[in-house]
C-alpha positions as CSV (number, residue, x, y, z in Angstrom):
1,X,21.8,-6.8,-14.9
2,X,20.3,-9.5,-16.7
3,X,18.2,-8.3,-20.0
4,X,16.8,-10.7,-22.7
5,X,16.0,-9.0,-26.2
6,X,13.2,-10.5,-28.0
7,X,14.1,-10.1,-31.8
8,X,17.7,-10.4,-33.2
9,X,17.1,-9.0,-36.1
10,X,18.9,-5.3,-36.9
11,X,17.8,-3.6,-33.3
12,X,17.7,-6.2,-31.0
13,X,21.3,-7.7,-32.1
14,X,23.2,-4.1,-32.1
15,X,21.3,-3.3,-29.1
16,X,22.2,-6.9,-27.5
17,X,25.6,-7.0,-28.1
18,X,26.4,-3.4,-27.0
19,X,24.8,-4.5,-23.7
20,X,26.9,-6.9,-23.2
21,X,30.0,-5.1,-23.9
22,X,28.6,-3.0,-21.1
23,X,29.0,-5.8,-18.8
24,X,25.4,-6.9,-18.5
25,X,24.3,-10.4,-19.2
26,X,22.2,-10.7,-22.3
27,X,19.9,-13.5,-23.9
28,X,18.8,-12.4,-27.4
29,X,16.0,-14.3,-28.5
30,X,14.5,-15.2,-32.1
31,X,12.0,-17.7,-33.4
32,X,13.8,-18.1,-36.8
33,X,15.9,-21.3,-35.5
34,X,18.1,-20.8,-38.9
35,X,18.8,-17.3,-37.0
36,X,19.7,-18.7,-34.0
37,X,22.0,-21.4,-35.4
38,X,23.6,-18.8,-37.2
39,X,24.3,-16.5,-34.7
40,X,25.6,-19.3,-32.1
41,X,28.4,-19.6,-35.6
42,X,28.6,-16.0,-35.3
43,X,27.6,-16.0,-38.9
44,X,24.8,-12.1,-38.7
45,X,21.8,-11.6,-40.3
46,X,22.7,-8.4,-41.4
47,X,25.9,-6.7,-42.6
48,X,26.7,-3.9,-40.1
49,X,30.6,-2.9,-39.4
50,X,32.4,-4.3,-36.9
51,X,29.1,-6.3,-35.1
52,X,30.6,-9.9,-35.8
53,X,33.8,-9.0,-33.7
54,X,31.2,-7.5,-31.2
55,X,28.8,-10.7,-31.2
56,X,31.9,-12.9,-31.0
57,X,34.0,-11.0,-28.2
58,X,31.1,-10.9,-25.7
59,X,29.9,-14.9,-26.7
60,X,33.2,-15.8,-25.5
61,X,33.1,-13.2,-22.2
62,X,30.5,-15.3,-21.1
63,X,28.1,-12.1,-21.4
64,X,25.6,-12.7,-24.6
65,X,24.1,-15.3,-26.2
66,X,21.3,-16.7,-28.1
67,X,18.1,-18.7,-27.4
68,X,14.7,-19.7,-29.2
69,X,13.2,-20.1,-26.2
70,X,11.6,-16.9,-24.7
71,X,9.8,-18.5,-21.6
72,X,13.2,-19.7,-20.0
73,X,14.9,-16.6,-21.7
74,X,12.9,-13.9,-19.6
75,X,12.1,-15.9,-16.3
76,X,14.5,-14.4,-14.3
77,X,15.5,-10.7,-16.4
78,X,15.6,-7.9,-14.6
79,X,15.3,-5.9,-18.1
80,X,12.9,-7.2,-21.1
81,X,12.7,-5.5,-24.3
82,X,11.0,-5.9,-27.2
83,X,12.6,-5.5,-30.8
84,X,10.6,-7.4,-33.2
85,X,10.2,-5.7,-36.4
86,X,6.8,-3.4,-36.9
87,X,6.1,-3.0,-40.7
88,X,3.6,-0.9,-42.5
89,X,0.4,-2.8,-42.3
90,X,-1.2,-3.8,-45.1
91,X,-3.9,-2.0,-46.3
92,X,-4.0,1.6,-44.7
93,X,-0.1,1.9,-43.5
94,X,-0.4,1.9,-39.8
95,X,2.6,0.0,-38.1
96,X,1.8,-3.5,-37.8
97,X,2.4,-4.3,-33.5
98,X,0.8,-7.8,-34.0
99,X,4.3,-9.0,-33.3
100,X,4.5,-6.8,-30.4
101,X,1.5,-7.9,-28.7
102,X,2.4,-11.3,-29.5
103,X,5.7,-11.0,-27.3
104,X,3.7,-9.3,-24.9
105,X,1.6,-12.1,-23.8
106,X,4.4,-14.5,-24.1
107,X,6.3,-12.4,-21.7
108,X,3.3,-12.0,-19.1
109,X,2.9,-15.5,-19.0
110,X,6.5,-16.7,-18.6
111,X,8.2,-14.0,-16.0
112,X,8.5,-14.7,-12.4
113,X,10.4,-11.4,-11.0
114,X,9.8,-8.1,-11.1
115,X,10.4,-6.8,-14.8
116,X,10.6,-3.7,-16.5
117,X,9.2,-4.7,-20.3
118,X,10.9,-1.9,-22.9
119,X,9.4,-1.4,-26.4
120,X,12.5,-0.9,-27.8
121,X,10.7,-1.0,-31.2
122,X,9.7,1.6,-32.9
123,X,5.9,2.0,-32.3
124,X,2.9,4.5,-32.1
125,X,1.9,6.4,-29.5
126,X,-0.2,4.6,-27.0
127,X,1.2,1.1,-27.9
128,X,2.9,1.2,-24.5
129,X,-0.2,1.6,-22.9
130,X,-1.6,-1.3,-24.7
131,X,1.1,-3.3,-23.9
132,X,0.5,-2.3,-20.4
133,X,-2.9,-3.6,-21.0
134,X,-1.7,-7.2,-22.3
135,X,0.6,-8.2,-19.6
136,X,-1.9,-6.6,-16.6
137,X,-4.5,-9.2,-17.5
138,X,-2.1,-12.0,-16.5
139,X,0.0,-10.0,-13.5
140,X,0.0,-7.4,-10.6
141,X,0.9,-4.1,-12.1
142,X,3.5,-4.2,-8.8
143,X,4.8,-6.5,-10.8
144,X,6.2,-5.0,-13.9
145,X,6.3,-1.7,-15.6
146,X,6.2,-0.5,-19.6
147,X,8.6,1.5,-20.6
148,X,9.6,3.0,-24.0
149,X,12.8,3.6,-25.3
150,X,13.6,4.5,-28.9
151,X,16.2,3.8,-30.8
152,X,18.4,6.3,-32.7
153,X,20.5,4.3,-34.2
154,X,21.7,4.9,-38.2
155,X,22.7,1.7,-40.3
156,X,26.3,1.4,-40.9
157,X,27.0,3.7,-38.2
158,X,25.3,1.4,-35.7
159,X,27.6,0.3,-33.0
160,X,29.2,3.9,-32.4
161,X,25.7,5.9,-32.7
162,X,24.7,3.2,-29.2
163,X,27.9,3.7,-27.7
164,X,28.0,7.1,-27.9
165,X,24.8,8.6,-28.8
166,X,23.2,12.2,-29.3
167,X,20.7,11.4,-26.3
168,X,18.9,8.4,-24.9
169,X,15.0,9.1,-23.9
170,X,13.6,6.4,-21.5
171,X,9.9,6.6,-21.2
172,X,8.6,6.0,-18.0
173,X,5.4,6.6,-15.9
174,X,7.3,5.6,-12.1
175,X,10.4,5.7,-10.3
176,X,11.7,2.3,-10.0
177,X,11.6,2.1,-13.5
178,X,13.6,5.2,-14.0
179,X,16.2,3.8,-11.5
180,X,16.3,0.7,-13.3
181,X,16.8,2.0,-17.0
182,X,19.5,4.0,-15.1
183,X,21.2,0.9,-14.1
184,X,21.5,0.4,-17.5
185,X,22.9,2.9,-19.2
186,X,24.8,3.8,-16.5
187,X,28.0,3.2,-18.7
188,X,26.8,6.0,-21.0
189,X,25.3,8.1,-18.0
190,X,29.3,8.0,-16.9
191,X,30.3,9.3,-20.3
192,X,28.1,12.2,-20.2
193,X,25.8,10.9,-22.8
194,X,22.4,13.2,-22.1
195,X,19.2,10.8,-20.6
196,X,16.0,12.3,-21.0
197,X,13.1,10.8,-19.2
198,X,9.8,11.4,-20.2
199,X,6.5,10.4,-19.9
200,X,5.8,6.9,-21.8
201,X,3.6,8.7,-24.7
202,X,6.0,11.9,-25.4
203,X,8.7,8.9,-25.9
204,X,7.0,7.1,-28.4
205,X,6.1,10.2,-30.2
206,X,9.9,11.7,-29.5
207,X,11.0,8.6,-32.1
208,X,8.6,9.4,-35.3
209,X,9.2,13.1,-34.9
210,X,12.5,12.8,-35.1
211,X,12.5,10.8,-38.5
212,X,9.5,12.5,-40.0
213,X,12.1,15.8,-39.4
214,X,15.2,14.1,-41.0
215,X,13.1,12.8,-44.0
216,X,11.8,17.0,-44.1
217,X,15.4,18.1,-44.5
218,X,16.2,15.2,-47.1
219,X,13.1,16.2,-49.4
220,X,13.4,19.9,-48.7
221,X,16.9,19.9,-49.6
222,X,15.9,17.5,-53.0
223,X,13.5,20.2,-54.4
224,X,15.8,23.0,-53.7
225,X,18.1,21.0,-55.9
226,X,15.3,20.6,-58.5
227,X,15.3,24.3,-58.5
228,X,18.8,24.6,-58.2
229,X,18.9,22.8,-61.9
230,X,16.2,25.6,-63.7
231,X,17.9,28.3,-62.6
232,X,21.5,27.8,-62.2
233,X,22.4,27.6,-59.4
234,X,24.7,24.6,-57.4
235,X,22.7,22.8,-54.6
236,X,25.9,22.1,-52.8
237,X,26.9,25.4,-52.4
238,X,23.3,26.5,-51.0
239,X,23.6,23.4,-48.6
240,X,26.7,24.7,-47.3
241,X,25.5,28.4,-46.6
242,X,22.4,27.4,-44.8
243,X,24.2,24.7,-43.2
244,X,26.3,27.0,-41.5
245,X,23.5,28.5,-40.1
246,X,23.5,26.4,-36.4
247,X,19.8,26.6,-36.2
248,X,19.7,24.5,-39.7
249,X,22.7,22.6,-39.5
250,X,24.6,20.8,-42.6
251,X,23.1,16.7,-42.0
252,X,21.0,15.5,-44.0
253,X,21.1,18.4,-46.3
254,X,23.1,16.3,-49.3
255,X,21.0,16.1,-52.5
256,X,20.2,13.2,-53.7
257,X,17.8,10.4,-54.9
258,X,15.2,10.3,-52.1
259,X,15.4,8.5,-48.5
260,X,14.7,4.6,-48.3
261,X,15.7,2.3,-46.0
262,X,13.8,0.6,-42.8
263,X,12.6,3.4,-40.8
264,X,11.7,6.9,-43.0
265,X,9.3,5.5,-44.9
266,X,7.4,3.5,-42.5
267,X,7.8,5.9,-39.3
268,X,6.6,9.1,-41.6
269,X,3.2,7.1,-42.6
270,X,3.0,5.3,-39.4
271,X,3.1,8.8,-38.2
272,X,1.0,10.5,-41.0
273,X,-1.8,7.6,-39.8
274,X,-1.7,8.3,-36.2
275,X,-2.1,12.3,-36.4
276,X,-5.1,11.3,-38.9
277,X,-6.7,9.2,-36.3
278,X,-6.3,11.5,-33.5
279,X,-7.7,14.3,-35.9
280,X,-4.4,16.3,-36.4
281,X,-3.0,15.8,-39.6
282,X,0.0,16.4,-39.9
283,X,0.3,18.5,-43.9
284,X,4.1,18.9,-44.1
285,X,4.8,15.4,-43.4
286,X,1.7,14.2,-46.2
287,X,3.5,16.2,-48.5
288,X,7.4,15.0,-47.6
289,X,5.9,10.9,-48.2
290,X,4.4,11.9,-51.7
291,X,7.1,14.2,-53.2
292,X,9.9,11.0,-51.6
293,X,7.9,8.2,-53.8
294,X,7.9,10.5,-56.7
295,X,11.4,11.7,-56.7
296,X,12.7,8.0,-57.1
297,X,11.1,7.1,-60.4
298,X,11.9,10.4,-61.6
299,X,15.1,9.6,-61.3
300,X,15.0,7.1,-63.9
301,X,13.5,9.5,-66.1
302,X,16.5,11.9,-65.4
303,X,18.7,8.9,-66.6
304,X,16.7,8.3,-69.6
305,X,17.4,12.2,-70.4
306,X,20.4,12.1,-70.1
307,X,20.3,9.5,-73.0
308,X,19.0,11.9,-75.0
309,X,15.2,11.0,-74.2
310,X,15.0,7.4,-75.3
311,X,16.5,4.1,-73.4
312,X,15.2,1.6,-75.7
313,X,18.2,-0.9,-76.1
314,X,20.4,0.3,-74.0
315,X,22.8,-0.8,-71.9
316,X,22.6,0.6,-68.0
317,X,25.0,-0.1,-65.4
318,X,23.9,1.0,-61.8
319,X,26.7,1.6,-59.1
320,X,25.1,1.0,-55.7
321,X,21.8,-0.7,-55.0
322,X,21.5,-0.5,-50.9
323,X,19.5,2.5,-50.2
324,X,22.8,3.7,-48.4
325,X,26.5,2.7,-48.1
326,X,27.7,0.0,-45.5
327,X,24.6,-2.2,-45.1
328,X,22.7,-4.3,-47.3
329,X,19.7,-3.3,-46.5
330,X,17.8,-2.8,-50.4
331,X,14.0,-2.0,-48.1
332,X,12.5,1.1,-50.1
333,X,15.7,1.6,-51.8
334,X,15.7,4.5,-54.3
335,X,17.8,1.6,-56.8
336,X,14.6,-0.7,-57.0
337,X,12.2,2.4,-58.6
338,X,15.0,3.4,-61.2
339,X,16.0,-0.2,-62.0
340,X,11.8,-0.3,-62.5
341,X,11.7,3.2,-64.7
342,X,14.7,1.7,-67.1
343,X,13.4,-1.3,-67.7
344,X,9.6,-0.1,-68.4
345,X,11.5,2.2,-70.9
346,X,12.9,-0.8,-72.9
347,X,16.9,-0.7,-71.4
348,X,18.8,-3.4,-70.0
349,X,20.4,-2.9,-66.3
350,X,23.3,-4.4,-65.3
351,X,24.7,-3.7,-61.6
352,X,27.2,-4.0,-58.7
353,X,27.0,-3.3,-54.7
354,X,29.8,-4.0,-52.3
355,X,27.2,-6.0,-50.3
356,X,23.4,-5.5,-51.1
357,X,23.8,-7.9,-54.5
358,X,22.4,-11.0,-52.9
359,X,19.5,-9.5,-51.4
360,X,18.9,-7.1,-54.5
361,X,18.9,-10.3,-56.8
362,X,15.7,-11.7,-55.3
363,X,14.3,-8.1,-56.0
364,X,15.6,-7.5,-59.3
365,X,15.1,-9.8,-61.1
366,X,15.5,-8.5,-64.5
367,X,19.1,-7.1,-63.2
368,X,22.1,-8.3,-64.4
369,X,24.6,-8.6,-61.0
370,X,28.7,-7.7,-61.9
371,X,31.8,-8.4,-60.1
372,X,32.7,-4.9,-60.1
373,X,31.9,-1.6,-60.7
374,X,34.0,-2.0,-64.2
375,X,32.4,-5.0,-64.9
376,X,28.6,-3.5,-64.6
377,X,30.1,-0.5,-67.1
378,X,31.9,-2.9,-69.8
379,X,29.9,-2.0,-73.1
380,X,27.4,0.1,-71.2
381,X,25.6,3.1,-73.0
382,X,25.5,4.6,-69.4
383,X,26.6,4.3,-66.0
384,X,24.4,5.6,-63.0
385,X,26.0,5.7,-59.3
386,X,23.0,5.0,-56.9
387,X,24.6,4.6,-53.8
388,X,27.9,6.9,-52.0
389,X,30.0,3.4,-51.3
390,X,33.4,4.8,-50.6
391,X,34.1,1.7,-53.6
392,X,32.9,4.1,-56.1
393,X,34.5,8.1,-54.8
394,X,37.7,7.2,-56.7
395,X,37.2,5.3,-60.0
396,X,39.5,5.6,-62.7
397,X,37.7,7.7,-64.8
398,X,39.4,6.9,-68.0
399,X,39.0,3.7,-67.2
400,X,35.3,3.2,-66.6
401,X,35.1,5.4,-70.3
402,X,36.9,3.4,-72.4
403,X,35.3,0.0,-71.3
404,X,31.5,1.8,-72.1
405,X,29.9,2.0,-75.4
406,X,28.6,5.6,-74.5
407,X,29.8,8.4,-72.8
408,X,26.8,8.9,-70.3
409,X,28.2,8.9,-66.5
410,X,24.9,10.2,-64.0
411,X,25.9,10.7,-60.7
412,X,23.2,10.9,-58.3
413,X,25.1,11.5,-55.3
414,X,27.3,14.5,-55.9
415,X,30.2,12.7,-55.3
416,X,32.5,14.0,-58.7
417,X,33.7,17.3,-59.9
418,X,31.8,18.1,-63.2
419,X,35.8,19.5,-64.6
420,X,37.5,16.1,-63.4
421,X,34.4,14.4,-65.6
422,X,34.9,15.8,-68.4
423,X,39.1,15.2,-68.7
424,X,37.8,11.5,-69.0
425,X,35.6,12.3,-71.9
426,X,31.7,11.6,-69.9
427,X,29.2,13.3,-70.3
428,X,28.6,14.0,-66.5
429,X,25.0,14.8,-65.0
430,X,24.6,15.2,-61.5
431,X,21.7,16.4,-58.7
432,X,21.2,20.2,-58.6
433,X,24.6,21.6,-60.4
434,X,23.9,22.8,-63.7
């Protein structure tokens, strides 16, 4: 089938190129021309594992490639969906679908087929129907059909979660709509992948519940640690005995420093917004949003404790600045609050990511960027790991000690053994294990 994307950006290039190793042929489409020249170098946007080889094995199959020019793009697709980025909107925090509306009347006035148009970004309920709206002003509603179709897709993990996902829920309010979104993921249909159709409003809504729940088990699973501290006991172990428990399950039950990233933090307001709205506030959610924003400054504070109460000139090395390993994706990144509680407390932050440095300069300005993990600790007072790279589960211990000034190693991941800590001479603090 023929399918043009409108927005490369993290979505619509994943989504794009594992279309096209499908077999379908797909036009992904930008209006950044920098984007577009890069991509036609198969130079990405975004770091995500193995997507270059992807990009660059179905550019040369014939199957995918990339355009500025929407019009000619979608003028003969079977398949149209939209992936343009829908940020918090300024002001009251309601996903901002200008750019979604914007595609929308490009694409009504430039098809000349029969079309099924997908929001493949992540949007409110009832956007669909305004999108609906949009393009029926211009053409027959034989024409065309809306359909929504969330994403599930985790970064770093991207390619795989689309290639074999949990479940794919298509959105649609006829049958030759159905039967085309069939078509499509007929590769995964033939792997047993589960396809849930729905009406267009239940999948719109399917997409924010499902992160608003996530983000629940993060925070939950943060306080209990909180607790876990005052009274003794190890978060870890109580993650792994209600883990077990198959109507819990162990993800996303790993203590930590508070969920950031592109989608929790927008998708629970967005969410918290719409149930406002529509009269139906939604309490749990309110609460997970305001105890996330807290927890991340307060874990500069916990640093600062773990100082001994005072920060004022010190050195700080940070060890991960992405707001989770294999991406460089720094948007709401627990890293950019503690970096902000250091530095209002007088200390000086040096730091090193695998990949997010770049991006995290333009941030952080007051940051220091190292070579290496090492390099952020030489003549450090303490060092703080942010982020779960795989770079930083096996550090030489002794190693990292005798290049720091101080003892002081925080570890807000978990990821050491308070007894293998302590051989090296650090001071070891950690999330929920006291």
């Amino acid at each position: 089938m023929k399918i043009t994307m409108i927005g490369s950006g993290y979505v619509g290039l994943v989504s794009g190129a594992c279309f096209a190793d499908f077999g379908h042929e797909v036009i992904c489409v930008d209006k950044d021309p920098n984007k577009i020249n890069q991509l036609n170098k198969n130079i990405m946007p975004i770091f995500e594992p193995g997507l270059a080889d992807l990009v660059e094995h179905n550019v040369k199959a014939g199957r995918l490639s990339f355009s500025g020019d929407l019009t000619k793009s979608v003028k003969d697709s079977d398949a149209i969906f939209i992936a343009v980025g829908t940020p918090s909107r300024r002001g009251d925090g309601h996903a901002d679908l200008s750019y979604v509306y914007a595609a929308s009347e490009e694409i009504a006035d430039a098809i000349s087929k029969a079309a099924v148009i997908v929001t493949k970004s992540t949007v409110p309920v009832g956007t669909g129907d305004e999108v609906e709206r949009i393009i029926s002003q211009k053409l027959n509603t034989d024409q065309f059909a809306v359909v929504s179709n969330p994403e599930f897709l985790r970064e770093g993990a991207a390619i795989d979660d689309f290639k074999r996902p949990d479940r794919i829920v298509i959105g649609a309010e006829n049958e030759w709509a159905r039967n085309v979104m069939s078509e499509i993921y007929r590769p995964l249909f033939l792997n047993k992948s589960p396809i849930l159709f729905t009406g267009r409003r239940t999948a719109e809504l399917i997409k924010y519940a499902a992160n608003a729940f996530l983000a629940t088990k993060i925070t939950f699973i943060n306080e209990i640690a909180d607790l876990c501290e005052k009274v003794g006991a190890n978060v870890q172990e109580v993650s792994q005995g209600i883990g077990l428990d198959n109507r819990i399950g162990s993800k996303f039950l790993h203590a930590g420093p508070g969920y950031g990233g592109s989608c929790f933090p927008k998708d629970t307001l967005a969410l918290i917004k719409t149930a406002q709205d529509n009269e139906s506030p939604i309490r749990i959610v309110e609460a997970v949003v305001q105890v996330n924003d807290q927890r991340k400054r307060a874990m500069g504070r916990k640093v600062i404790q773990a100082l001994g109460g005072d920060a004022r000139g010190k050195k700080i090395a940070l060890l991960g600045l992405t707001f989770k390993p294999n991406t460089d994706d720094m948007r709401d990144a627990p890293s950019i609050a503690i970096v902000q509680a250091l530095v209002d407390a007088g200390a000086t932050v040096s730091a090193y990511d695998p990949e997010g440095m770049e991006i995290a300069a333009e941030i952080m300005p007051d940051v220091s960027m190292a070579k290496s993990s090492y390099d952020a600790a030489k003549d450090s007072d303490a060092v703080v790991i942010v982020t779960e790279w795989n770079a930083f589960r096996a550090l030489d211990l002794d190693k990292l000690s005798s290049s720091m000034a101080g003892k002081v190693l925080v570890d807000l991941r978990n990821i050491y053994h308070p007894e293998d800590v302590a051989k090296s001479g650090l001071e070891y603090t950690s999330i929920g294990r006291s």
